[in-house]
C-alpha positions as CSV (number, residue, x, y, z in Angstrom):
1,X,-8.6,-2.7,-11.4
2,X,-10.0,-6.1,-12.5
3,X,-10.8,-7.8,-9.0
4,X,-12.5,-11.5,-8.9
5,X,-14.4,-11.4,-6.0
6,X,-12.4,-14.1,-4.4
7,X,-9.6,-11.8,-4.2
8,X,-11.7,-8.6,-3.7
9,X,-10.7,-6.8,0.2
10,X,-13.3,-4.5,1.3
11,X,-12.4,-4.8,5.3
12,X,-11.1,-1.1,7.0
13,X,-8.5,-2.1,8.8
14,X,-6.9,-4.5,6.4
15,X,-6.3,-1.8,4.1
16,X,-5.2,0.4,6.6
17,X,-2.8,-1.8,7.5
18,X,-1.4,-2.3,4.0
19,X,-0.8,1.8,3.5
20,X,0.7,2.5,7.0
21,X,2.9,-0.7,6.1
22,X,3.9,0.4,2.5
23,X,3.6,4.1,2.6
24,X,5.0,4.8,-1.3
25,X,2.4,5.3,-3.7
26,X,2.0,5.5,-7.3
27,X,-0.2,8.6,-8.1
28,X,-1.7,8.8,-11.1
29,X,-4.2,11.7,-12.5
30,X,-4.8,12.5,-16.0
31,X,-2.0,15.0,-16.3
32,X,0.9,12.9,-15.0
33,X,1.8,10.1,-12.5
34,X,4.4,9.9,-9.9
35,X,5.9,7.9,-6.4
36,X,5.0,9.8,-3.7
37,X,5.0,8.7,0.0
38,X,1.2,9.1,1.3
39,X,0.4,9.1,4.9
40,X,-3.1,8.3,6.1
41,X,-4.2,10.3,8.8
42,X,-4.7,8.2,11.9
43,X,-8.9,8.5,13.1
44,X,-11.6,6.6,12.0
45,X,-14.1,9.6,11.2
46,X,-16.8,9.3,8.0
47,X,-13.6,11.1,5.7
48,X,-10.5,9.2,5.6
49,X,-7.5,10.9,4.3
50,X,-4.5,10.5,2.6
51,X,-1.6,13.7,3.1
52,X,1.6,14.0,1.3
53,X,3.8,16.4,-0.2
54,X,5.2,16.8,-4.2
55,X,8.5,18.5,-5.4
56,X,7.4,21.5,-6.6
57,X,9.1,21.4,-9.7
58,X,6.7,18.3,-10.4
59,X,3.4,19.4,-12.8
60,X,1.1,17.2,-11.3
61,X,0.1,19.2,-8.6
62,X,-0.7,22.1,-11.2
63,X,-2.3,19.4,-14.0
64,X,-4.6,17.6,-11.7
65,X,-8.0,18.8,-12.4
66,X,-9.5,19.9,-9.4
67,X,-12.7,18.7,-11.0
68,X,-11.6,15.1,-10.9
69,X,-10.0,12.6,-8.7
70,X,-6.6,10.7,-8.7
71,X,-5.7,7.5,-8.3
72,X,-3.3,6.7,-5.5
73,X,-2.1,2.7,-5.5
74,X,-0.4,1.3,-2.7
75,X,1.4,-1.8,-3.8
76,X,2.3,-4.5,-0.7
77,X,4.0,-7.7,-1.0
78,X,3.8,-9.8,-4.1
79,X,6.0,-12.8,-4.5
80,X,6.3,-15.9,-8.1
81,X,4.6,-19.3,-6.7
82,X,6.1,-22.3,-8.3
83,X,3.2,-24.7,-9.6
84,X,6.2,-27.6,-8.2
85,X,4.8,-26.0,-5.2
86,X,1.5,-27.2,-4.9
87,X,0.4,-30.5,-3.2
88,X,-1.7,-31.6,-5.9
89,X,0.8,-31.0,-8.6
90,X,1.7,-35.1,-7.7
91,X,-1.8,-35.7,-7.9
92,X,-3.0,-34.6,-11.3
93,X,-0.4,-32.6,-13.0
94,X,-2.7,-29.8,-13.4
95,X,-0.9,-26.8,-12.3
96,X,0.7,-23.8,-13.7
97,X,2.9,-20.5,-12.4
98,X,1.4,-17.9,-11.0
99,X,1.9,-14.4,-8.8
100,X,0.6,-13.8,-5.5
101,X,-0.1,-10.1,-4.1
102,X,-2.2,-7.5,-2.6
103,X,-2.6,-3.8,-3.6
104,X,-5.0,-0.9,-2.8
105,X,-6.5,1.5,-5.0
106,X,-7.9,4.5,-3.4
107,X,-9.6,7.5,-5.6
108,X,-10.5,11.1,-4.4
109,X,-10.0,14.4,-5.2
110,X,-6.2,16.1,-4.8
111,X,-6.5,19.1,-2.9
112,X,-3.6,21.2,-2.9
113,X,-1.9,22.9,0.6
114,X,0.4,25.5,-0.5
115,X,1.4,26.4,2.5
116,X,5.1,25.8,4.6
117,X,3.4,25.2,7.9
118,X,1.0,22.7,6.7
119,X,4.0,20.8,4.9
120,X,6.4,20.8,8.2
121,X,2.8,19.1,9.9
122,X,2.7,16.7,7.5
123,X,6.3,15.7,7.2
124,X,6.5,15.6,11.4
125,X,3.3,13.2,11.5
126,X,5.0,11.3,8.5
127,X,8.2,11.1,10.1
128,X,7.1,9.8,13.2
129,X,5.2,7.1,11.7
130,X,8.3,5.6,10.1
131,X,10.6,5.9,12.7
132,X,8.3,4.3,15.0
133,X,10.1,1.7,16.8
134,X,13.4,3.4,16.0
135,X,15.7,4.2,18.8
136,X,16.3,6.9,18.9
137,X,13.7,7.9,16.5
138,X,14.8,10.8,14.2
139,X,12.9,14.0,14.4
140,X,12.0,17.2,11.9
141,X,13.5,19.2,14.4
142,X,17.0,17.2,14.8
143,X,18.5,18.9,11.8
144,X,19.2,22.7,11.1
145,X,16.0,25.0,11.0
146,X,17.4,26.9,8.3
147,X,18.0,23.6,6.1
148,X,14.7,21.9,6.8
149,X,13.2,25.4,6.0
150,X,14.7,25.8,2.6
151,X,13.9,22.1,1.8
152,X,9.9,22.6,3.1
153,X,10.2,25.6,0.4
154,X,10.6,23.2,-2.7
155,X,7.6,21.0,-2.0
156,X,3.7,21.8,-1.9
157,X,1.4,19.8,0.5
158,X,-1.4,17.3,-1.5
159,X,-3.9,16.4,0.8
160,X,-6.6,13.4,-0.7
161,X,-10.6,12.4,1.0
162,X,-10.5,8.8,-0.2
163,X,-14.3,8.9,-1.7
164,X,-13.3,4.7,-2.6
165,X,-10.8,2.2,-1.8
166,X,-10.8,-1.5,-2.7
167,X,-8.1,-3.7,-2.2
168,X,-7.0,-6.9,-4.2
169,X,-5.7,-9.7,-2.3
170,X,-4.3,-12.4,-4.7
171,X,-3.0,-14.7,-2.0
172,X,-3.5,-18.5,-3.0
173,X,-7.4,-18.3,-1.6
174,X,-8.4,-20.0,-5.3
175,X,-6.1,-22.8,-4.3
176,X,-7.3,-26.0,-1.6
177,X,-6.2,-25.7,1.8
178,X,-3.8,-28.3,1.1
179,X,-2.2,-26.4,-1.5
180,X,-2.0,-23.1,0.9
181,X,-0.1,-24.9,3.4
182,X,2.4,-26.0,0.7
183,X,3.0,-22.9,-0.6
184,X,3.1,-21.6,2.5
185,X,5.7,-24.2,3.8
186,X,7.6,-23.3,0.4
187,X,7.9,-19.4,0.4
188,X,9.2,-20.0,4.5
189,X,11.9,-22.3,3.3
190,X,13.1,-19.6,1.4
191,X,14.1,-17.3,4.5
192,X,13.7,-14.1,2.3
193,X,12.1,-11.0,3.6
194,X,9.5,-10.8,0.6
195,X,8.6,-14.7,0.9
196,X,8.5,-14.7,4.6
197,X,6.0,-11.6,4.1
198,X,4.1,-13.5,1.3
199,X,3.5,-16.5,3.7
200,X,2.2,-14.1,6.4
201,X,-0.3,-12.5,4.4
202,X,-0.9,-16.4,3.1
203,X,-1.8,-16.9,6.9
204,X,-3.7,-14.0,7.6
205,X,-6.0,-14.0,4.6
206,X,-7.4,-17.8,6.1
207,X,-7.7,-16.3,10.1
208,X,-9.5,-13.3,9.1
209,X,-12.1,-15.5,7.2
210,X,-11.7,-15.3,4.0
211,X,-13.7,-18.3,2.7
212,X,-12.1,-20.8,0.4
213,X,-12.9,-21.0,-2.8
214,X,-12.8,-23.9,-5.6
215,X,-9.2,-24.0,-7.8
């Protein structure tokens, strides 16, 4: 991934926070590619690690060399900016479109887990993560044992290390402070989830001290 370092995220817990928040992933190895939802396992040990499950019936899990690593990408908000948006635009003129986002790439090696009582594991701890907040919040065990069962038998477990992640955070921080705030005041005039979400991570890029950088 080409990543500027003005855009470059490195920080933990900001890409943590990305995965947990937008769980689907494109995986991609040399044999194949796919949308999968990836969970990463809560701790903060030396290994982090991503788990999931595949349709059986998909190849990738039998063409990924277990000699080389996939590529998982987690892709968050992203969001058109309007050059009419920008403060300066009145001053010089000198502005064009443009698209905001942020995505993670993480890479390690895909380690199979063929096995039905891993799966059910790693759907219950998937599960629960999504339906925190939920009320009630659905459970494995709320539907028929027999059905679950039969559906557990059509997947195989992938379990990931993350040997690298990076993140690329393409949120205005080229742009003055004065033209942040306009976009900013822009995308929240538009009362739409992905805008509102774009101006939030506008926000959050400038409090967590990412340092400004010449347009």
């Amino acid at each position: 991934m080409y990543c500027p370092d003005p855009f470059a995220e490195t920080r933990p817990e900001i890409l943590r926070a990305l995965i947990q928040r937008y769980p689907l992933a494109t995986l991609v190895s040399m044999g194949g590619n796919g949308l999968e939802a990836l969970y990463l396992v809560p701790g903060e040990g030396p290994q982090l690690m991503l788990q999931g499950h595949l349709a059986r019936a998909n190849p990738l899990w039998r063409e990924a060399s277990p000699d080389g690593e996939v590529l998982v990408i987690f892709q968050g908000p992203q969001h058109y900016i309007s050059p009419s948006w920008y403060a300066t635009k009145a001053e010089t003129g000198k502005v064009v479109p443009t698209w905001n986002y942020a995505v993670v790439h993480a890479q390690g090696p895909l380690h199979v887990r063929n096995d039905p009582d891993w799966v059910r594991n790693q759907m219950v701890a998937l599960t629960a993560q999504q339906e925190n907040g939920f009320t009630p919040p659905w459970q494995v065990d709320d539907a028929p044992q027999d059905f679950t069962e039969r559906l557990i038998g059509q997947v195989v477990g992938i379990e990931i290390p993350i040997s690298r992640w990076v993140g690329k955070w393409k949120v205005s921080q080229n742009q003055p402070l004065c033209n942040r705030d306009s976009v900013v005041a822009h995308l929240e005039q538009q009362k739409q989830p992905d805008s509102e979400t774009m101006a939030e991570y506008i926000l959050t890029s400038r409090k967590n001290g990412k340092k400004d950088h010449p347009g």
